[in-house]
C-alpha positions in Angstrom: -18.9 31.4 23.9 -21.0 28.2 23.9 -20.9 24.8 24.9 -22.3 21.6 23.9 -24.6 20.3 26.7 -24.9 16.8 25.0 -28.7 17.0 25.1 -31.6 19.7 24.6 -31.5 22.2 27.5 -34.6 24.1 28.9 -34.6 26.3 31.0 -31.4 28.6 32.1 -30.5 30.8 34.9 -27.8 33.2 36.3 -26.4 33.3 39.1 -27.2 36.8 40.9 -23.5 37.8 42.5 -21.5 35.5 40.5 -20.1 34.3 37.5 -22.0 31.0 37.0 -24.9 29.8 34.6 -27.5 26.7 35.2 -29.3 25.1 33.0 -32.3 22.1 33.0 -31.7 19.5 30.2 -34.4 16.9 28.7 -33.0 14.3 30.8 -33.5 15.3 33.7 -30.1 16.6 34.6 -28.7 20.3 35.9 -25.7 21.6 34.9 -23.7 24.6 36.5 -21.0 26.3 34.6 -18.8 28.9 35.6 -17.7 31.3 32.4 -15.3 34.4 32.2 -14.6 37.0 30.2 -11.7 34.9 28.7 -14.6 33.1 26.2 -14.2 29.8 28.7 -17.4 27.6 29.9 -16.5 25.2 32.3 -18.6 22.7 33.7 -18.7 22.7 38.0 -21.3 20.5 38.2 -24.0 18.1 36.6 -26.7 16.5 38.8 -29.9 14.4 38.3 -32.5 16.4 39.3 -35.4 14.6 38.1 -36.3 11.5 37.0 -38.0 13.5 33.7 -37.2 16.3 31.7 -36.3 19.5 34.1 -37.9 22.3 32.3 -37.5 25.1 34.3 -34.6 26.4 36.6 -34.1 29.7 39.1 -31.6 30.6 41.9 -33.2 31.5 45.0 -31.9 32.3 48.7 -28.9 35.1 46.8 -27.7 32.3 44.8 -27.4 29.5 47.8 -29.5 27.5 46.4 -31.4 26.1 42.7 -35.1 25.4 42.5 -35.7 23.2 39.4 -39.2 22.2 38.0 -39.7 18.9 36.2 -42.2 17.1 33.8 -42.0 14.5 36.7 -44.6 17.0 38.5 -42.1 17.9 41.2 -39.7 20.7 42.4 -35.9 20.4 43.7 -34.1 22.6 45.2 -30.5 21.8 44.9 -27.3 23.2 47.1 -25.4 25.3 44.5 -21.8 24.8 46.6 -22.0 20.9 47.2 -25.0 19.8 44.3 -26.7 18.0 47.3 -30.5 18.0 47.6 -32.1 20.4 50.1 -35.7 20.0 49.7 -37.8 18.0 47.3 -41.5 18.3 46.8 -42.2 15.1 44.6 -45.6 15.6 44.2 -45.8 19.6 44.0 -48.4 19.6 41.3 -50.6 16.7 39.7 -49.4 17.5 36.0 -46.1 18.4 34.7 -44.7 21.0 36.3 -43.8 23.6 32.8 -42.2 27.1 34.1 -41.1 28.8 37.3 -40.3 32.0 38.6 -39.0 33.9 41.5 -41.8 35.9 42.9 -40.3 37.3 46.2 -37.1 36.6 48.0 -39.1 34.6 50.0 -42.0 33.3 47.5 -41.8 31.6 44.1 -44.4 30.6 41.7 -44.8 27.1 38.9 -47.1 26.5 36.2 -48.5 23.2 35.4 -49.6 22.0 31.8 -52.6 21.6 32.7 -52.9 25.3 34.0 -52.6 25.2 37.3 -50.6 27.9 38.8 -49.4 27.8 42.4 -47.1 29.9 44.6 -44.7 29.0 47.5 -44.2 30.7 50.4 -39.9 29.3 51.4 -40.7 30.9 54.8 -43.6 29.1 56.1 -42.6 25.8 53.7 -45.9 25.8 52.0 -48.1 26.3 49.1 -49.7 29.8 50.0 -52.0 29.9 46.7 -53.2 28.2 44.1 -55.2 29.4 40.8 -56.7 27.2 38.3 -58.0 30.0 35.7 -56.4 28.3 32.7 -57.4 25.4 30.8 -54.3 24.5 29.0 -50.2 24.8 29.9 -48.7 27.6 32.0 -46.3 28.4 28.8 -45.0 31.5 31.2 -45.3 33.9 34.2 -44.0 37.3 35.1 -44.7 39.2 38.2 -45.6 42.9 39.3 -43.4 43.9 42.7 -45.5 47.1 43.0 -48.7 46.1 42.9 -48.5 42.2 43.8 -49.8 40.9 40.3 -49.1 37.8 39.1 -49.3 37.8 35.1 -49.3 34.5 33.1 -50.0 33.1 29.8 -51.5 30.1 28.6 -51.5 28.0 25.4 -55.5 28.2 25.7 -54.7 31.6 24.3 -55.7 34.0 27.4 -53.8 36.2 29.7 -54.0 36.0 33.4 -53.3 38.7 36.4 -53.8 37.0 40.1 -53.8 39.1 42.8 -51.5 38.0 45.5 -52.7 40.1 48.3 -56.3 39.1 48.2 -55.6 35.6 46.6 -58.1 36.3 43.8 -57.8 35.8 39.9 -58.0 40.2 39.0 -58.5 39.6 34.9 -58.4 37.4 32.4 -57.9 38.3 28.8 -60.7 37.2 26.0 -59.3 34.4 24.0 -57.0 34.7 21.3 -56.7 32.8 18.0 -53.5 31.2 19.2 -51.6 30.3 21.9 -49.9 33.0 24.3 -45.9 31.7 24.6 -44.7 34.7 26.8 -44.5 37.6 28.5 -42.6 40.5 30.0 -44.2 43.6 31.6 -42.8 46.8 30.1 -43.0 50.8 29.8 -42.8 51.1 33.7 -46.2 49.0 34.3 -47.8 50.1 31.5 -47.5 47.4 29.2 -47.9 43.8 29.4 -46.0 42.2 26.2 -46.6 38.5 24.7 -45.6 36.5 22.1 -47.5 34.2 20.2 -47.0 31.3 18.4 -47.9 33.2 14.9 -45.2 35.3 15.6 -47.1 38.4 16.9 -46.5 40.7 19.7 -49.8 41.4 21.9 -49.2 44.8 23.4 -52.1 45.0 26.8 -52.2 47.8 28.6 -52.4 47.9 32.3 -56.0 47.7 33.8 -57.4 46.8 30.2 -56.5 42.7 29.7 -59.8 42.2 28.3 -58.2 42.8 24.2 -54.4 44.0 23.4 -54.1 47.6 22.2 -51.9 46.9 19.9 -49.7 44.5 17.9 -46.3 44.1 16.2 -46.2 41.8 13.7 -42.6 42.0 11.8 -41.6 38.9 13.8 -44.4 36.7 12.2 -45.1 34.0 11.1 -42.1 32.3 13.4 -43.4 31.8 17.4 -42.3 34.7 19.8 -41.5 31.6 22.6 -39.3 33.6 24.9 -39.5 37.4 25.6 -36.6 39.1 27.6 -37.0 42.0 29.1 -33.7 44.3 28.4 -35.3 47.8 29.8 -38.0 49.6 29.9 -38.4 49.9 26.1 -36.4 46.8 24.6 -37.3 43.5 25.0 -34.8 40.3 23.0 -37.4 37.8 21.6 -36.4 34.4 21.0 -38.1 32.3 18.2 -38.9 29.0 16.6 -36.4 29.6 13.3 -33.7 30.1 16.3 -33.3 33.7 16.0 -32.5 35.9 18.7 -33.5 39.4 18.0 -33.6 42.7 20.2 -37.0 44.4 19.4 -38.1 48.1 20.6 -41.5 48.9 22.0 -43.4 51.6 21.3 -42.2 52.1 19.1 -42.7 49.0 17.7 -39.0 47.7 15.5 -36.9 44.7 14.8 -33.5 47.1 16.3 -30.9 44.5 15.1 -30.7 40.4 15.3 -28.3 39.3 18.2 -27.6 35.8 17.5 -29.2 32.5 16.4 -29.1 28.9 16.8 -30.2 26.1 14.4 -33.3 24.8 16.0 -36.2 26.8 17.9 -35.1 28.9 21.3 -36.0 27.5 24.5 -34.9 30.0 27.4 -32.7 33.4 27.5 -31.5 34.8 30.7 -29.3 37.9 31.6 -26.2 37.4 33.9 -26.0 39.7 36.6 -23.9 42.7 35.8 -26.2 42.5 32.2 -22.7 41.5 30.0 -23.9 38.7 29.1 -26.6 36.8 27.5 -27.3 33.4 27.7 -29.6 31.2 25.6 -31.0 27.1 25.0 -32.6 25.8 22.3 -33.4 22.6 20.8 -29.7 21.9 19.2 -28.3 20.9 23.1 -26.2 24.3 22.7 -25.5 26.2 25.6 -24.5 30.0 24.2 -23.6 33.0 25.7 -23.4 36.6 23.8 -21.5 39.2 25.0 -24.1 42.0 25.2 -22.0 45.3 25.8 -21.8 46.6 22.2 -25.3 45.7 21.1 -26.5 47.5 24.5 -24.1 50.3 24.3 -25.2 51.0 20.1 -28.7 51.1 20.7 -29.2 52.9 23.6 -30.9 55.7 23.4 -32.8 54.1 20.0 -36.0 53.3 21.3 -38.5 56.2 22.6 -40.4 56.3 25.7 -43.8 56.3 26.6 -44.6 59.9 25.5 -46.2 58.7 22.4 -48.1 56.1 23.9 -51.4 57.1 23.8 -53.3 54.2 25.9 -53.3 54.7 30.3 -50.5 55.5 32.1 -52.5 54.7 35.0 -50.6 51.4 36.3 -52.4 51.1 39.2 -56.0 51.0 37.5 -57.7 47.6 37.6 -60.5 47.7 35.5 -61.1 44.5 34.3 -62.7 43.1 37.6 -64.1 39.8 36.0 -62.1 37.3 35.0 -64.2 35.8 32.8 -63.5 35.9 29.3 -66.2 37.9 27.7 -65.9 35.9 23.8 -67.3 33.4 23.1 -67.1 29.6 25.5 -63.9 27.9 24.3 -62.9 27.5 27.9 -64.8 27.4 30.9 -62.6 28.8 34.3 -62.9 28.9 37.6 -62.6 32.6 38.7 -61.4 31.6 41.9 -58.2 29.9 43.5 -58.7 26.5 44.8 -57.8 26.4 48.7 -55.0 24.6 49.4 -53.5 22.3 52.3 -50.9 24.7 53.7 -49.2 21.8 55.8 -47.4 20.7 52.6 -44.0 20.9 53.1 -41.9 22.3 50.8 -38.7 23.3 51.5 -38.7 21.1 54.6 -35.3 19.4 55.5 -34.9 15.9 53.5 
């Protein structure tokens, strides 16, 4: 099923209980549709967010509520029942605010294009950290429960891992040749995944950031801009020539295209039962694949970690500077800049 949105859409989220979809458009509206299983999208809501593009959206609080992330540098978060504003931080970073995640049920994390990474602690209303090891955009973020790791990538071609519980940057990656677009974490913490704007995969293993251990390349030369993680050995990439593919790690195989649109991808999500798959791109579209066959004929395709040969030590750490050790493209700052933690954030408005 799909829907025209009337302009580009971002970034697009599920709803974790129910049957709805948001998404962030270039004008700096979100809209919330509820779909069925009937092949219907209907539109329960549109709302200006922001007064620029919103380029990133989550549900937080079990679905209660929307946090959206804007090029206006600031972060909403929106009632999902009655659209009306809860909390606004206009000025939650001093660039343009590029991705967002859900970190906790209680913490979140946003990117800034200018590499500035922060993370939000709902319960105490405040900025709790903030890391400025990149040098260019946040292009995307993932996060490790078990071991408190944030992961992010950066289009000054370097890989990131923050520690949470000590506040400290853990590793940083040596710099690639081109920009790192995305990321998943894979293989049960073994395996940090991202794509590239060449089109390659960059398989890291856990503890060793410093250089990938390996790389797929069948996806080049389009950009790898959104990775999705499926399960522990599929991931669905989404790419510039608007393919949407569902790719197998380790081993490393194209398993069968999924769907496409006309212009690059933007954002893929999962609804929350899994049936469904949503995607953005650049042609306003809103489009949602029904997954069930594509899951149910490859499972069981893709192998597991027995023939990886690198670590299956996921809780090693061994790359304790995070200082890229190639060359001086970029110069960081190994630690996170303190913060005033009196900055309301989710504060009534």
């Amino acid at each position: 099923m799909e829907i025209d949105l009337g302009a580009n859409a971002f970034g697009i989220d599920f709803h974790p209980s129910k049957n709805l979809v948001a998404t962030g458009l270039i004008d700096g509206h979100l809209h919330l549709y509820r779909y069925d299983t009937e092949s219907s999208l209907v539109r329960e809501r549109k709302v200006r967010a922001h007064k620029e593009s919103c380029r990133a959206v989550r549900f937080i609080d079990d679905g209660q509520r929307i946090v959206t992330a804007s090029a206006d540098c600031s972060i909403l978060a929106t009632d999902v029942e009655t659209g009306a504003s809860v909390a606004h931080l206009q000025n939650a970073h001093e660039d343009a605010v590029n991705t967002l995640i859900t970190v906790t049920d209680t913490t979140i994390a946003s990117g800034d294009d200018q590499g500035c990474v922060k993370i939000w602690d709902t319960r105490q209303r405040s900025c709790s950290h903030e890391f400025n090891v990149h040098e260019d955009y946040i292009s995307c973020m993932t996060f490790a429960s078990d071991s408190m790791k944030l992961v992010a990538t950066s289009g000054d071609g370097t890989l990131s891992v923050c520690n949470l519980r000590t506040g400290k940057v853990q590793s940083q990656s040596e710099f690639s040749e081109d920009e790192l677009l995305s990321v998943v974490i894979m293989k049960n913490g073994r395996k940090v995944i991202c794509g590239t704007q060449n089109g390659i995969l960059m398989l890291y293993s856990w503890g060793f950031f410093k250089d990938c251990s390996d790389r797929f390349v069948d996806l080049s030369p389009n950009s790898v801009d959104v990775l999705l993680k499926l399960d522990e050995d599929r991931v669905i990439t989404g790419s510039d020539n608007g393919i949407i593919s569902l790719v197998g790690i380790l081993p490393n195989r194209i398993i069968q295209p999924i769907g496409s649109h006309e212009f690059p991808i933007e954002d893929l999500a999962l609804s929350h039962d899994n049936k469904f798959l949503g995607s953005t791109a650049h042609d306003s579209m809103l489009k949602l694949w029904d997954l069930e066959e594509i899951i149910e004929g490859s499972n069981g395709n893709a192998s597991g970690a027995a023939g990886d040969s690198d670590s299956d030590n996921e809780e090693m750490d061994l790359d304790n500077d995070p200082k890229p050790s190639r060359g001086t493209k970029r110069k960081t700052k190994s630690k996170p800049t303190p913060v005033d933690t009196t900055t309301s954030f989710f504060a009534d408005m």
